[in-house]
C-alpha positions in Angstrom: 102.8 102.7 74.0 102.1 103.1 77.4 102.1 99.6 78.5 105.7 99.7 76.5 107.2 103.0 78.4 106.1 101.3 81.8 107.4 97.8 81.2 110.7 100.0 80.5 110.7 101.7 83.4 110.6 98.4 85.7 113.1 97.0 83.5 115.5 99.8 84.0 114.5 100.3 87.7 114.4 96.3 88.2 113.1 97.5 92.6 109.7 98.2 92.8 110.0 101.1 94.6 112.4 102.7 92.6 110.4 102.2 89.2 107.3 103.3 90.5 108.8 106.5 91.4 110.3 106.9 87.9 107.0 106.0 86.6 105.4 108.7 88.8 108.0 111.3 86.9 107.5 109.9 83.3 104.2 110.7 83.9 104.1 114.1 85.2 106.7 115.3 82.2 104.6 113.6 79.4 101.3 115.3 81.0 103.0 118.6 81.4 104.9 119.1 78.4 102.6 117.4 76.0 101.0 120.5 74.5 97.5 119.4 76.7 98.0 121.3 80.2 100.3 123.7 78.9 99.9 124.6 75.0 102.8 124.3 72.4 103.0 128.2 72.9 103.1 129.2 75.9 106.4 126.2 76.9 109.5 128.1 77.1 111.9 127.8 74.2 114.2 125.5 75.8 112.1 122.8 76.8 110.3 122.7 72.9 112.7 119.9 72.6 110.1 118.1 75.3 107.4 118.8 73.4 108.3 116.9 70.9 109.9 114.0 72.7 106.4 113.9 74.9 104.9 110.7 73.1 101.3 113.2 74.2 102.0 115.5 71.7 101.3 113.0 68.9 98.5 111.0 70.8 96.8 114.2 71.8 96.6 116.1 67.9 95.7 112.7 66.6 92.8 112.2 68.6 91.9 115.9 68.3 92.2 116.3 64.9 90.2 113.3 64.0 87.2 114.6 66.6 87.1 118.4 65.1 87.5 117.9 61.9 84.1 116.5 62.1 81.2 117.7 60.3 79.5 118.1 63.2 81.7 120.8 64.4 81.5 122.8 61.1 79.3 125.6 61.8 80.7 129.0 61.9 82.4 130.8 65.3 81.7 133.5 66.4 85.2 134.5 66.5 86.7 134.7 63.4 85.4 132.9 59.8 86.5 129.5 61.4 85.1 127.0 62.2 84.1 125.8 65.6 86.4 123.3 65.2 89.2 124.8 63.9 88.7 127.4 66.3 89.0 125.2 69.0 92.1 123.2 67.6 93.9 126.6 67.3 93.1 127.9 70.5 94.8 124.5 71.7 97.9 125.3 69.4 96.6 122.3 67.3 96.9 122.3 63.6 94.2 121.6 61.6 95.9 119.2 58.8 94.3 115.8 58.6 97.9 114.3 58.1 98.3 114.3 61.8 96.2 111.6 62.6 98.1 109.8 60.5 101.4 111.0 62.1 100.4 110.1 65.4 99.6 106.4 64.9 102.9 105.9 63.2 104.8 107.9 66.1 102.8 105.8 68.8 103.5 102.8 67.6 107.8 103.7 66.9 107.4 104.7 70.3 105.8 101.4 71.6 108.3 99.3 69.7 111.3 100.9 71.0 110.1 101.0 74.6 109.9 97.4 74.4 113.2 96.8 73.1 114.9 98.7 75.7 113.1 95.9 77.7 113.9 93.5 76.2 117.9 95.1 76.1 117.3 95.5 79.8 116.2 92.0 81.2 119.1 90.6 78.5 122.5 92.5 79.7 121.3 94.4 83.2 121.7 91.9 86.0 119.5 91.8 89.3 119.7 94.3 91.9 121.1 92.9 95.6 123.5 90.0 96.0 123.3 86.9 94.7 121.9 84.3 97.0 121.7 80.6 97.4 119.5 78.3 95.1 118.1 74.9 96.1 117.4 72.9 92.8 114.9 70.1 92.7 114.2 67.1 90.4 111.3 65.7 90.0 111.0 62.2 90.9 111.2 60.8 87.1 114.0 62.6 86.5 115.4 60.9 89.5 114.3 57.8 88.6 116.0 58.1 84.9 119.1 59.3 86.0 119.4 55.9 88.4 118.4 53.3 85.3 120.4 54.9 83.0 124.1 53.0 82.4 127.0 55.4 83.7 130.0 55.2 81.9 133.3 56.1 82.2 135.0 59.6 80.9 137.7 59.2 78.6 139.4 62.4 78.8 140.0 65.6 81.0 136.9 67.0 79.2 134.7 64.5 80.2 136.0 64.6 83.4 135.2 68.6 83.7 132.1 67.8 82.7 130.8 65.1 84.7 131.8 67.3 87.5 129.6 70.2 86.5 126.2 68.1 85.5 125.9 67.2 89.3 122.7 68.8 90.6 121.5 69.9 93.9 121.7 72.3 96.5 124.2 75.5 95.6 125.9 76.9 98.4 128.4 80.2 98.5 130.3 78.0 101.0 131.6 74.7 101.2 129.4 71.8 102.6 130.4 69.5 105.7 128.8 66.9 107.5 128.6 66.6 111.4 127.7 63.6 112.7 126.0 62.4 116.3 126.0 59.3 118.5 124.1 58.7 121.5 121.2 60.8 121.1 118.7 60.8 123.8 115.0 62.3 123.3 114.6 62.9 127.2 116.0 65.0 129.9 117.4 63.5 133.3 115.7 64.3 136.6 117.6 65.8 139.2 119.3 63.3 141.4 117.4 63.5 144.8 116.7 60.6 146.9 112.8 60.5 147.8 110.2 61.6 146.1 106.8 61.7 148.6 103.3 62.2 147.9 100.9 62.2 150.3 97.5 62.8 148.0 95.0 63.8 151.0 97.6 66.9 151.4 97.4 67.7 148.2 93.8 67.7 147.8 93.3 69.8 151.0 96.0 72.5 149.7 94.1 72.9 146.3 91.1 73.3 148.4 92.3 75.8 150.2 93.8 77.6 147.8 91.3 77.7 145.6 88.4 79.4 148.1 89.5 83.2 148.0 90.2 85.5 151.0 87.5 87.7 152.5 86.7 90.9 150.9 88.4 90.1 147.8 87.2 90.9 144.4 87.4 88.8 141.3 91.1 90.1 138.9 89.2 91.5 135.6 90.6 93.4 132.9 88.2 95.7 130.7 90.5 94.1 127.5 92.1 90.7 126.8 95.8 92.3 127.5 95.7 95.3 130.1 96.8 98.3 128.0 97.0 102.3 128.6 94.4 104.8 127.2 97.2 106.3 125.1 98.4 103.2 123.0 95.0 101.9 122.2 95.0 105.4 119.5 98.2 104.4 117.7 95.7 103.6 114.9 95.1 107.9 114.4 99.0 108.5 114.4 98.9 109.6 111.2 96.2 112.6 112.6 98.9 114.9 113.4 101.1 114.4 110.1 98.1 115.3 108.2 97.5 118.4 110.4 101.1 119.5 109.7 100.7 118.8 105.5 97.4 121.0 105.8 99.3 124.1 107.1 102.0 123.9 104.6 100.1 122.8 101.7 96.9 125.2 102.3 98.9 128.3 103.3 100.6 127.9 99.8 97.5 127.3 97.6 95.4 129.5 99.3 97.6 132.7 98.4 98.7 131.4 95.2 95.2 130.4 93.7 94.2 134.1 95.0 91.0 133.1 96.7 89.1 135.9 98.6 91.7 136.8 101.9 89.1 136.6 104.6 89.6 134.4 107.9 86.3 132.3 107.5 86.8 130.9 103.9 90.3 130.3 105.2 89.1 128.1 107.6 86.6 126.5 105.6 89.8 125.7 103.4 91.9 124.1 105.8 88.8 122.5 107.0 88.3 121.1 104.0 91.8 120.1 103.5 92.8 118.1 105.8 89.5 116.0 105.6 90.4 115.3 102.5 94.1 114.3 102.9 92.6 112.5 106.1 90.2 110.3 103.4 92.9 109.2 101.1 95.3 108.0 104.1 92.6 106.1 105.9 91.4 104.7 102.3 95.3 103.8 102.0 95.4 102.3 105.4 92.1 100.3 104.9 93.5 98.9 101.3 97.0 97.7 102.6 94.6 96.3 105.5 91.7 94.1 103.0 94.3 92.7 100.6 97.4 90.1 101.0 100.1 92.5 100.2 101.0 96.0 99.2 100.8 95.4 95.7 97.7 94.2 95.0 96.7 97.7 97.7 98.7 99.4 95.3 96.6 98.1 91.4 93.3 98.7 93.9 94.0 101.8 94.5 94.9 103.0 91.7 92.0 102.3 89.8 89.5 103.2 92.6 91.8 106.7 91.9 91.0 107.0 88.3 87.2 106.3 88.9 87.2 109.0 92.0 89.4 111.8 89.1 86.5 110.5 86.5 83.4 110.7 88.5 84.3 113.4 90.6 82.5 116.6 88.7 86.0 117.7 87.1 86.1 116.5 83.8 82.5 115.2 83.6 80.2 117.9 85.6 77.3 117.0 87.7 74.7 118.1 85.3 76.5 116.1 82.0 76.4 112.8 84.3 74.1 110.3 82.8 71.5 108.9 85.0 72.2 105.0 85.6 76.1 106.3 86.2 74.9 109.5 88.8 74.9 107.0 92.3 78.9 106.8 91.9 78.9 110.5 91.8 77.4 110.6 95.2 79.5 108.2 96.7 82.9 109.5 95.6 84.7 111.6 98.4 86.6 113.3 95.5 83.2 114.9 94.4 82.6 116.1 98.1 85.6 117.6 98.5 85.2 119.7 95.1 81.4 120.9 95.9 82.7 122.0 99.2 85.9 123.7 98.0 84.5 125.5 95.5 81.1 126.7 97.3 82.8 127.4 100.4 84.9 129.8 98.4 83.4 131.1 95.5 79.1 130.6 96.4 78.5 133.7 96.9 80.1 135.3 94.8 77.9 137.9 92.5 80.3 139.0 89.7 78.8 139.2 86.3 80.2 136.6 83.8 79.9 136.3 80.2 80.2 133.1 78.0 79.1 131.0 75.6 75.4 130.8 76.0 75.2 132.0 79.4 75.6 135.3 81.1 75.0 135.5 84.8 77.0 135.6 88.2 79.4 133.5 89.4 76.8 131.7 91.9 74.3 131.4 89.0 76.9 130.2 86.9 77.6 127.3 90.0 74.9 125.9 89.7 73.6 125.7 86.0 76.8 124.3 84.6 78.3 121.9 88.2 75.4 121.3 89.8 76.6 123.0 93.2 73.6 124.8 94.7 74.0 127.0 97.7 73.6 125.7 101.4 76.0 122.5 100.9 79.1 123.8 102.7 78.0 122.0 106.0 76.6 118.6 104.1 79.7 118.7 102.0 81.6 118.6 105.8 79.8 116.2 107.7 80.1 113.6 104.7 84.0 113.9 104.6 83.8 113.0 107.7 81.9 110.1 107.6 83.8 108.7 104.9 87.1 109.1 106.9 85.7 107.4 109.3 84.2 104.6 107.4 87.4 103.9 105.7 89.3 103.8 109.9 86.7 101.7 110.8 87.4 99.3 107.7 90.6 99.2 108.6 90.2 98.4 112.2 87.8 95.6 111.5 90.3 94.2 108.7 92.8 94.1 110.9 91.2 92.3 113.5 89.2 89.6 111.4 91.3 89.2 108.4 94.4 86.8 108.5 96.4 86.3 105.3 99.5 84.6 106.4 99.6 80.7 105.0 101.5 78.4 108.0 
């Protein structure tokens, strides 16, 4: 289905560009309207429509119905004579019938045929984007050779006539072809007409000579690189430093305030701080992509799944302490997992309010550690290795574009 709803979308788009930001949009409306960030009961009553358009909604109460409906999730709640299942499908607004697994494979797959036929619909009647341009078209050399052995005869009417006119191949021009013609060509340029030329070769030795031994108290003409350039331009590399500032201010003053973290000036800081390293990381990893690979699409299908093993590995959906151990290295060495330990110590580690839940009751620092792993004292660690990895991925970049030649002469 979702291989279906994007080969759509570049249909429909036909410009790169302009279908990846379509497919950027699809996929924020199926994610937000498909009953899993937002349930089926708290989406306003005129977008319930979207709900049930979202091809999520069916993929999502498929797969959780046929996980919770499991024995294994058949003991009692503790809220309510439901099961812990059940309980957790209706806190989810998801029904409980088995008849939606059912449902949802046969809505998936209506939904992956008819994305494909708007494709198909698409590349049939929708024509190319730009202006048409010219087209050279080659033979090969049997082709060539058949078309000279082969007896030519003559057409007998206005129809063959038409024809024989169009079945000529070659180059196809907007414009009509002529042929310029040149006599007399001459592959060298006259000398100038003077009337002696003299060489006297002991003069000319002597004047290399002495031009060639330097004046007195001169020094040898040296630049420090291969091209003299100013301080200023050798940075051009860190432009993108100050754009990053500015999107820190306006994107931390506005999620600072509306997540509601604690109003003091140091975990402000430590926010901003924390911020801008990381939108520092993921232009510098951008830069040194585009700068290791032949062209901005194949930096683009990197990327994108070094960005889905950052999301999964990062301590989000899979905390520290649920890791298993052969898979616990890539933990460590994604920047997305820094930038979470020091977001959330920097903001709420010290934090002593008594929570209650499921098995556990304890405060808000306790609560830090036993369930994500972040223990106290890793603000500072958590900095320092941003840091480094912004400027690992600079210096990637810098070496790849120094070394690394992909152009084909």
């Amino acid at each position: 289905m979702a291989l279906g709803l994007f080969r759509m979308m570049a249909g429909l788009a036909r410009n790169f560009t302009v279908a990846n930001t379509f497919g950027c949009a699809a996929i924020l409306v199926v994610f937000l309207l498909g009953g899993f960030i937002v349930p089926k009961e708290k989406i306003k009553p005129w977008w319930t429509w979207a709900f049930w358009v979202s091809p999520l909604t069916y993929g999502q109460r498929a797969i959780s119905v046929n996980e919770f409906t499991d024995p294994r999730w058949s003991q009692k709640s503790a809220y309510g004579d439901l099961t812990v299942g059940e309980s957790i499908l209706q806190s989810h607004g998801v029904p409980s019938e088995r008849r939606w697994y059912w449902i949802g494979i046969g809505v998936l797959l209506a939904y992956s045929i008819l994305f494909n036929i708007v494709f198909t619909l698409s590349l049939a009647y929708l024509n190319p984007p730009g202006k048409a341009q010219a087209v050279i078209a080659t033979d090969s050399e049997e082709n060539d050779k058949s078309s000279q052995a082969a007896p030519t005869s003559k057409p007998k009417d206005s129809k063959g006539i038409s024809e024989g006119k169009s079945s000529k191949k070659g180059m196809t021009l907007p414009f009509q072809a002529l042929a310029m013609t040149f006599h007399n060509v001459n592959y060298f340029v006259d000398m100038p007409k003077v009337d002696d030329l003299i060489y006297h070769t002991l003069k000319v030795e002597a004047l290399i000579i002495e031009l060639s031994v330097p004046a007195d108290g001169s020094q040898p003409l040296k630049f420090d690189t291969e091209f003299p350039q100013n301080k200023l331009r050798q940075f051009k590399g860190l432009i993108e430093i100050p754009y990053v500032f500015v999107q820190t201010i306006i994107f931390g003053v506005i999620t600072f305030f509306m997540v509601n973290y604690e109003r003091t000036v140091g975990k402000f800081l430590l926010y901003l701080i924390f911020m801008f390293l990381t939108l520092l990381y993921f232009t510098f990893y951008g830069m040194m992509a585009v700068g290791l690979t032949p062209n901005q699409h194949l930096a683009a299908v990197i990327s994108s799944a070094f960005y889905s093993l950052w999301n999964l590995q990062s301590g989000f959906l899979i905390p520290e302490p649920f890791i298993p151990g052969w898979w616990i290295w890539f933990y460590y060495i994604c920047p997305v997992a820094w930038t979470l330990r020091g977001i959330i110590t920097s903001q709420l580690g010290g934090v002593e309010t008594i929570v209650v839940g499921p098995g556990f009751r304890g405060t808000v620092k306790e609560f830090l550690a036993v369930y994500l792993g972040y223990g106290s004292g890793m603000t500072g660690v958590s900095v320092v290795v941003l840091l480094a990895f912004s400027v690992l991925f600079f210096s990637v970049y810098a070496i790849s574009i120094k070394v690394l030649n992909f152009q084909r002469r």
